[in-house]
N, C-alpha and C positions, 0 to 999 in steps of 0.2 A: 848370394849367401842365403842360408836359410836357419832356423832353430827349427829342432828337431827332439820331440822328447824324449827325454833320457832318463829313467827313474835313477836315484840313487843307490848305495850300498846299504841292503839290509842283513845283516847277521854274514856279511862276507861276499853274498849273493849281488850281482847287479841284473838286473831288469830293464830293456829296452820297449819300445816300442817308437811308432808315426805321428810323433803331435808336433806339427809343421807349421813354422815362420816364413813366409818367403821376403828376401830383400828384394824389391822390386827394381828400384833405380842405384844408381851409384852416388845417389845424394844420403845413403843409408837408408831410406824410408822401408819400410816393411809390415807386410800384410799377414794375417793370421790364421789359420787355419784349426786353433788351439781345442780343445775341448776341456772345460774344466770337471763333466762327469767322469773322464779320465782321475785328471787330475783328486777329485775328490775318492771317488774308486781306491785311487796307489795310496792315502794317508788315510786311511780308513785299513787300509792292509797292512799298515806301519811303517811304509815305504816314505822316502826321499822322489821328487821327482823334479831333476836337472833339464834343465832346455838346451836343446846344441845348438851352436851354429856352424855353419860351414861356409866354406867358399866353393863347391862343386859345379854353382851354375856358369857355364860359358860366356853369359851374359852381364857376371857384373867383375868390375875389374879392381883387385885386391888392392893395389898399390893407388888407384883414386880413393878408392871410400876410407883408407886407413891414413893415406897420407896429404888428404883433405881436412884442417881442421874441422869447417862445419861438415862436413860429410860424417867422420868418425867422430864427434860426439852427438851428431841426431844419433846415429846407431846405437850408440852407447845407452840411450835419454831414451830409443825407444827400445832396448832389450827389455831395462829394466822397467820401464812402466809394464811394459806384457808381462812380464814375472809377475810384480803385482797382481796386475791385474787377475791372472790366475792360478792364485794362489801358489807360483814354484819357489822351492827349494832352493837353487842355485842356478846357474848359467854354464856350461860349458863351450869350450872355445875351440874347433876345428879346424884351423888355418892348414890347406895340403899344400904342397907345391910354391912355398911362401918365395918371391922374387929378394935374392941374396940385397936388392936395394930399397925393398920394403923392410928392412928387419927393421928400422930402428922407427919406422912408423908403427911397427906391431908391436913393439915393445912400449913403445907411447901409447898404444890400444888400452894394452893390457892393463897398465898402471890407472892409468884415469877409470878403468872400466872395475878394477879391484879397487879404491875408492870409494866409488859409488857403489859397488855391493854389499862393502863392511857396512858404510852407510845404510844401507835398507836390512841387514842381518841376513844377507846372501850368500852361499857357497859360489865360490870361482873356481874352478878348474879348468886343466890346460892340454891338450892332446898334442905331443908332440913323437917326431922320428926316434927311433935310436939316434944316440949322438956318433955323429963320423964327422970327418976335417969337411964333409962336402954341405955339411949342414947345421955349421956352426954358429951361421947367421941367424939361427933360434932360438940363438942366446939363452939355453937352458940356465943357467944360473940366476941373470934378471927375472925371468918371470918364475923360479922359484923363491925369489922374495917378496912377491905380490900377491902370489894366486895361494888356494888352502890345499891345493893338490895338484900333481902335473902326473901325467898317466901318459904310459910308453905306447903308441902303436908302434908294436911290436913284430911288424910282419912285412911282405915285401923283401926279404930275402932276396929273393928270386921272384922274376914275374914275367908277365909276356913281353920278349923280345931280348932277355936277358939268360944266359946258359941255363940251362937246367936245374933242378935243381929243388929242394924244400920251400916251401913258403916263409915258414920260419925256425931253424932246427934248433936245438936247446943252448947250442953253442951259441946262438945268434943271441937269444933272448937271455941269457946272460950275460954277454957282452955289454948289452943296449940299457941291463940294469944295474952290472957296476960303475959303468961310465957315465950314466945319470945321478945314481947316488955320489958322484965324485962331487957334479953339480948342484944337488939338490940336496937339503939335510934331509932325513928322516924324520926329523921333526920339526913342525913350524913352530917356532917361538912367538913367533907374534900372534900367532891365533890358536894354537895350543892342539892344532890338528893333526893328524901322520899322513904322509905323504901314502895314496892307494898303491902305488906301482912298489913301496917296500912291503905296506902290509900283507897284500896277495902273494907277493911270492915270497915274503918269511914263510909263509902258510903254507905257499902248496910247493916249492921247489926248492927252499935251503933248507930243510930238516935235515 
């Protein structure tokens, strides 16, 4: 896994760029790659800037570090001190390809890990699929009552090795946004925030 920086929403707009965590071992440890002249750079622009993390490396194995007590709270213990440490915004959370028998370790991730962010005055947000019967194990609803935003990747349609087809046609991405809002309110009560995947597309696709 890695964190990966991610600026936040400015005036609607989101901003990426490479400011890279790597998880090293599967005991959660993680090394940095961060720059805080970035960082300082994006809130001097008036920007938000979120840390991703991912599971992409082949190297470390989702279902140990998450459903390892000490493994999944060093991770935890060491997102947030990097946040700290340089000066971020929030944490974002990238889990792809999540094993149907890790859900309920990544649901136990997320809680303990939204916790400790309220705790430190952290944003959490959560990257999850369109919701289908084959992916239900990512218990959109749980982690809509943890985290301050859950954001649809919304693509994947179609990909290689799979019929032809769009990447993601507008049919798809409405689907994937009524069927989230089923799970997820609109609005966080407990933290008083709006969920990004309604307010983007109030804005740019139900007019």
């Amino acid at each position: 896994m890695h964190l990966r920086g991610h600026s936040g929403c400015k005036r609607g707009q989101c901003h990426f760029t490479d400011l890279v965590f790597y998880q090293q071992r599967n005991d959660g440890d993680i090394s940095s790659l961060a720059s805080s002249d970035y960082v300082d750079t994006a809130h001097q622009n008036d920007m938000e800037v979120w840390g991703l993390m991912d599971n992409f490396s082949t190297d470390i194995d989702t279902d140990t570090v998450l459903g390892t007590t000490t493994s999944r709270e060093n991770l935890e213990g060491q997102l947030i001190t990097e946040a700290l440490n340089y000066q971020l915004d929030g944490i974002n959370i990238d889990i792809e390809s999540l094993p149907e028998e890790t859900s309920e370790s990544y649901v136990q991730f997320m809680r303990e890990l939204s916790v400790k962010c309220r705790n430190n005055n952290l944003v959490l947000s959560v990257d999850v699929p369109s919701p289908y019967s084959f992916n239900e194990h990512y218990s959109q609803k749980e982690l809509g009552e943890v985290v301050d935003y859950v954001i649809i990747m919304g693509y994947d349609e179609h990909y290689v090795g799979s019929d032809a087809g769009s990447v993601a046609s507008l049919s798809y991405e409405r689907d994937g946004i009524t069927g989230t809002l089923e799970n997820v309110p609109k609005e966080k009560k407990d933290h008083q925030r709006y969920s990004v995947l309604h307010e983007i597309m109030e804005d740019q696709c139900f007019r």
